[in-house]
C-alpha positions as CSV (number, residue, x, y, z in Angstrom):
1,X,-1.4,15.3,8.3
2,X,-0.3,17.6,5.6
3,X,-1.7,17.9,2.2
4,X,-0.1,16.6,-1.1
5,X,-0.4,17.6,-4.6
6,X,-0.5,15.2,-7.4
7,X,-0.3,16.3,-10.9
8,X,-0.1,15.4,-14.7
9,X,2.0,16.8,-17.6
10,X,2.3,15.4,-21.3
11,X,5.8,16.7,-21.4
12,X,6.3,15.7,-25.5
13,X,8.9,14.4,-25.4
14,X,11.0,14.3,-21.9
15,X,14.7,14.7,-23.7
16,X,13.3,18.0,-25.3
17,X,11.6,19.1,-21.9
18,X,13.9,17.8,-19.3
19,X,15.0,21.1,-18.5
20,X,11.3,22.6,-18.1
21,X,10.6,19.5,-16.0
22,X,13.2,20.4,-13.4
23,X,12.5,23.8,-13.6
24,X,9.4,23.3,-13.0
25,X,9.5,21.0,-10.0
26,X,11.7,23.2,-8.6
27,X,9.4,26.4,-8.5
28,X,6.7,24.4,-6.8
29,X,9.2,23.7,-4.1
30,X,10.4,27.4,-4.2
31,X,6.3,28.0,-3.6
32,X,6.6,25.8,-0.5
33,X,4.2,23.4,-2.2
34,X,5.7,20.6,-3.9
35,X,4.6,18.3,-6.4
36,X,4.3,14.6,-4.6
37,X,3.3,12.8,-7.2
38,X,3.7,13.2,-11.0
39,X,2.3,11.7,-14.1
40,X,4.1,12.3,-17.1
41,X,2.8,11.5,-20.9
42,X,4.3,11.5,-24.2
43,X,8.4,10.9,-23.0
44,X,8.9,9.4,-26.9
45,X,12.1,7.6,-25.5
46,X,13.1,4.0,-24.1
47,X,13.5,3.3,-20.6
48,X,17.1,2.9,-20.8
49,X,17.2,6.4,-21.7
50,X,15.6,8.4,-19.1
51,X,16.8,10.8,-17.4
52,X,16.7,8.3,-13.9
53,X,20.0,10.7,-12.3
54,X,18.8,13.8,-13.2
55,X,15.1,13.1,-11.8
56,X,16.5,11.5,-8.5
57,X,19.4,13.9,-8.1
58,X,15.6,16.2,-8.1
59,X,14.3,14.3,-5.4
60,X,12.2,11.8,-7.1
61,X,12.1,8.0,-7.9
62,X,10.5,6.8,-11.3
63,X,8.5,4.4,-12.3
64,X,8.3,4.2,-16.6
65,X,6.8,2.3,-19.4
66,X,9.2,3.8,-22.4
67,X,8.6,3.7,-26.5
68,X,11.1,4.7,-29.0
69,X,9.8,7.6,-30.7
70,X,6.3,7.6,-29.7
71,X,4.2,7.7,-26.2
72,X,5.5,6.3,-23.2
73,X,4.4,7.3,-19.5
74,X,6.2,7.6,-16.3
75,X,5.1,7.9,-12.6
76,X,7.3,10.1,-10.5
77,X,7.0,10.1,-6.9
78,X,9.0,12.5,-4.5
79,X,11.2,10.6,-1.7
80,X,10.5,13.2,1.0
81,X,6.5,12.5,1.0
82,X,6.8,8.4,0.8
83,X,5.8,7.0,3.8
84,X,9.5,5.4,5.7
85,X,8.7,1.8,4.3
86,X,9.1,3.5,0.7
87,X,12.9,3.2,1.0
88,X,13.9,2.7,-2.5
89,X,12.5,2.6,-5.6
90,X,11.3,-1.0,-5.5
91,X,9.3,0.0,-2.2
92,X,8.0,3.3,-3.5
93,X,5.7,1.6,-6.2
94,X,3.9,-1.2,-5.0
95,X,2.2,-3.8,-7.3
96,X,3.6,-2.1,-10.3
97,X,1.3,-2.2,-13.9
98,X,2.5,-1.0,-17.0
99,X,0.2,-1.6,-19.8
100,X,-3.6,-2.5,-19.2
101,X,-4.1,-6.6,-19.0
102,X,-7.6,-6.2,-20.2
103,X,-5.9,-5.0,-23.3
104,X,-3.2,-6.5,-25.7
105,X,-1.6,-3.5,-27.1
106,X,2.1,-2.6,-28.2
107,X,2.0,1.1,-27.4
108,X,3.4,2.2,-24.0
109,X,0.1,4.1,-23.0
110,X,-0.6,3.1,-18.8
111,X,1.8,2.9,-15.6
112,X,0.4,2.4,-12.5
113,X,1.1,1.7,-8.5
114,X,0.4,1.7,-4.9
115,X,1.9,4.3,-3.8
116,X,2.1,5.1,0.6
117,X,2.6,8.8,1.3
118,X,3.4,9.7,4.5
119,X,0.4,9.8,7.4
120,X,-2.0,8.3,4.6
121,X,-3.9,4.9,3.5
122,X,-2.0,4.0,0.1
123,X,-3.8,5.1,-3.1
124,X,-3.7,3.5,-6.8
125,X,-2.2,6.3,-9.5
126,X,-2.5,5.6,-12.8
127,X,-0.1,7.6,-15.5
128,X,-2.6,7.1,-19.0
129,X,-2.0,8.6,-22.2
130,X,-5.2,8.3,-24.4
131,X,-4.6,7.1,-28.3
132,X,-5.6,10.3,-30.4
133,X,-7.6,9.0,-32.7
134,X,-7.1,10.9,-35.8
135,X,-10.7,11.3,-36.9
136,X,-13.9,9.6,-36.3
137,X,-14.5,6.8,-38.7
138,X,-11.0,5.7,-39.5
139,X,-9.0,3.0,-38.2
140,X,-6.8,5.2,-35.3
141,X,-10.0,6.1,-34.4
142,X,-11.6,2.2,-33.6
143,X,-8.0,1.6,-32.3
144,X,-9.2,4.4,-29.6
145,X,-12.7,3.3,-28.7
146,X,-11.2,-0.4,-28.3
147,X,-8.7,1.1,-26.3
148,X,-11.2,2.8,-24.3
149,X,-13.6,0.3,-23.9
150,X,-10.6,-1.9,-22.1
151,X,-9.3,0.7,-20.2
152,X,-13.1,0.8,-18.7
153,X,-13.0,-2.9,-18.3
154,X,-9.5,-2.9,-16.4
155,X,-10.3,0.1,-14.5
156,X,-13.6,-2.0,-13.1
157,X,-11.2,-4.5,-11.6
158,X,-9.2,-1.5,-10.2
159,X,-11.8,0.0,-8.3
160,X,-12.9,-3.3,-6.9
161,X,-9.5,-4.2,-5.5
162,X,-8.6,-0.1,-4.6
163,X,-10.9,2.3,-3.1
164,X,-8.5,5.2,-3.3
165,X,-7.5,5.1,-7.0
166,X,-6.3,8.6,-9.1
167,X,-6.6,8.2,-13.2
168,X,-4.3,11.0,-14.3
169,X,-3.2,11.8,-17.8
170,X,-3.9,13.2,-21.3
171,X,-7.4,12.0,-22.2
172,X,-7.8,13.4,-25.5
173,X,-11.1,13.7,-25.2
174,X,-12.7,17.1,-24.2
175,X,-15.7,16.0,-21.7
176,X,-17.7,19.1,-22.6
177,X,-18.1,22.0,-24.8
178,X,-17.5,24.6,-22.2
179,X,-13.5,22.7,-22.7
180,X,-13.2,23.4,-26.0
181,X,-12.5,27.4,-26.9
182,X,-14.7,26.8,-30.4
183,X,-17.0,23.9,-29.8
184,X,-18.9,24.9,-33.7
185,X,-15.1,24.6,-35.0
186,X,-14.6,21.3,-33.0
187,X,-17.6,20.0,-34.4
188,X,-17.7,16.2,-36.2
189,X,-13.8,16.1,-34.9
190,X,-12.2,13.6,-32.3
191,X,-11.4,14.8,-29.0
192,X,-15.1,16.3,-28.8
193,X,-16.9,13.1,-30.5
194,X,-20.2,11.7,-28.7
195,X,-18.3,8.2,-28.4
196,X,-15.4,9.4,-26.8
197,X,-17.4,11.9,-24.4
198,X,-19.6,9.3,-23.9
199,X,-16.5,6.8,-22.8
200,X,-15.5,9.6,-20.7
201,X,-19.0,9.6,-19.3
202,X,-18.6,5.8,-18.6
203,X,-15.9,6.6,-15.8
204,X,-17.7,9.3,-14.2
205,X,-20.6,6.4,-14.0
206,X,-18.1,4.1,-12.6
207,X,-17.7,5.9,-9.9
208,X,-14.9,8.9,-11.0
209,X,-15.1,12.3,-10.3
210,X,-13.5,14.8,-12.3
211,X,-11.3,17.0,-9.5
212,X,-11.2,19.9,-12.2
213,X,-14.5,20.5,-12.0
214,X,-15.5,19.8,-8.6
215,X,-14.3,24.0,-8.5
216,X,-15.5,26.9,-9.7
217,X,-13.6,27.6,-12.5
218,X,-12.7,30.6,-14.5
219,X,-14.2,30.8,-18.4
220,X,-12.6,29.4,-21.3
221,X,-9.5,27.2,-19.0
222,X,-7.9,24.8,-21.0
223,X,-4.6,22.6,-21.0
224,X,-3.6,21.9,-24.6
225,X,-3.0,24.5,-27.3
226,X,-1.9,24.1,-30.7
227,X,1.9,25.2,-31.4
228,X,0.0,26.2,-35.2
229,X,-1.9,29.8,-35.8
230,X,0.0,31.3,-32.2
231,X,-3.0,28.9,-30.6
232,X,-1.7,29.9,-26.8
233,X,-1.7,33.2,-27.5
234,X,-5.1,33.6,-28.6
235,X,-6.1,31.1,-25.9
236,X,-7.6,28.6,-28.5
237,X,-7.3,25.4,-26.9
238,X,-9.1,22.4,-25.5
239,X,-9.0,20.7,-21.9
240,X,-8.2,17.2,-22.6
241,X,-5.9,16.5,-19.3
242,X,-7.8,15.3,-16.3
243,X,-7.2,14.1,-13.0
244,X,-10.0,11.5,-12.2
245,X,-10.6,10.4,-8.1
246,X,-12.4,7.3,-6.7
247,X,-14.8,8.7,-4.2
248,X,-12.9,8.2,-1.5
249,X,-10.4,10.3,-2.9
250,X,-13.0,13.2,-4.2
251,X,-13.7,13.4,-0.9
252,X,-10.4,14.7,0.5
253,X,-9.9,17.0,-2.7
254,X,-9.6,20.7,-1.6
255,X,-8.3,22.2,-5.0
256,X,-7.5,21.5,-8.6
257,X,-5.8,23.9,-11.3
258,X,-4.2,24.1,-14.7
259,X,-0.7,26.1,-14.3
260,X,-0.3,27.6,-17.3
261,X,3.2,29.1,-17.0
262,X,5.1,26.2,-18.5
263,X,3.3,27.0,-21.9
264,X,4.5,30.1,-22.2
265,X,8.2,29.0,-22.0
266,X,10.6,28.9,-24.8
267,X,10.3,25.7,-27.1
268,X,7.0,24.1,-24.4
269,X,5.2,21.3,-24.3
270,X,1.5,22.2,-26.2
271,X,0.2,21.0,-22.9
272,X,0.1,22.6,-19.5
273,X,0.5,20.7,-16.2
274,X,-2.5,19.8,-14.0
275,X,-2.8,20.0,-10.1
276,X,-5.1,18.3,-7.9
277,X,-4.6,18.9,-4.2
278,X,-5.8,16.1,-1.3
279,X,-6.0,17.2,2.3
């Protein structure tokens, strides 16, 4: 049984990025490691404008939860690694979710599905993109600890139904201080707030593992930077996209990385894909 490689990449905004996208997926293959599954974040279009041809004339079917202008999340699984019931698109994401139940909310923030890869047990990805939150005492920011607290409450459920479940997205929210490049000039500011670490410290209690750091890691890695004050440049940035593994999953992880390369394209997304490997 070979390995597969699931990642996530807030794209902002998918029509803008398409063409990293595909390049993208298209060196991994050139590395003779392909990207099986792939959460995306931020697409800031409807569903009945994404880019369906371009992604399966790539290799992959799609799964998405669009929004005009803002968020939206999509779930991209390559054909190839689907196990020979996935014959379509309708096969390929079993007991599809988009949005959390637990949660009445009009941004297009969660898709999720059973997905069967070849030779394997069928596992539960998630595709979240985390509200912001703006600053700690205003109203985006309740809007986020609400959101969190039902996320928590849905992903219970999920890990009571699914033993093999992968939460993959932009967090915002840096879990420690050793992911932000200048935790003093993070201070008092979201992403690094004690209520939104200590949410994030509420899934690692429910019975998540953080695949990123089950590795020894090089210094100062991060996946966001700001496009402001040549942030990438001077590597001042924060790791706020995570790939999250039931234990059952942690258990067949052999590697996790951030690739930086897509940052330093022309006209990037301010956030670098993340890999997680399962044997």
């Amino acid at each position: 049984m070979s390995s597969i490689r699931i990642a996530t990449w807030n794209v902002n905004s998918i029509k803008v990025r398409l063409p990293h996208l595909l390049q993208w997926l298209s060196s991994q293959e050139k590395k003779d490691a392909p990207i099986d599954a792939l959460c995306l974040q931020e697409l800031k279009l409807t569903e009945d404008k994404f880019p369906y041809a371009e992604l399966n004339a790539a290799g992959y079917y799609a799964l998405v939860a669009g929004q005009k202008t803002y968020n939206g999340v999509a779930l991209l699984l390559k054909k190839s690694s689907l196990a020979a019931t996935a014959q379509d698109s309708e096969t390929a994401f079993l007991s599809p979710q988009k949005n959390n139940p637990k949660f009445q909310d009009e941004q297009q923030r969660i898709v999720a599905a059973t997905v069967a890869f070849k030779g394997r047990q069928p596992m539960r990805l998630i595709s979240a993109y985390f509200p912001n939150g703006q600053a700690p005492g205003t109203e985006k920011f309740e809007y986020k600890m609400n959101w969190l607290a039902g996320l928590y409450d849905w992903l219970s459920e999920e890990l009571e139904e699914h033993s093999r479940v992968a939460l993959l997205g932009d967090y915002n929210i840096a879990p420690s201080d050793e992911d932000v490049h200048d935790p003093k000039a993070w201070e008092g500011q979201n992403l690094v707030s004690p209520e939104e670490r200590d949410a994030f410290s509420g899934f690692i209690e429910l019975g998540f593992h953080d695949s990123y750091r089950m590795f020894e890691q090089l210094p100062k890695s991060f996946s966001w930077w700001d496009y402001r004050m040549m942030g990438f440049r001077r590597n001042a940035g924060v790791r706020i996209d995570h790939i999250l593994l039931s234990e059952e999953l942690k258990n067949e992880c052999i590697a996790s990385f951030i690739d930086k390369v897509p940052r330093g394209w022309e006209q990037p997304s301010d956030h670098a894909p993340v890999i997680t490997t399962l044997s």
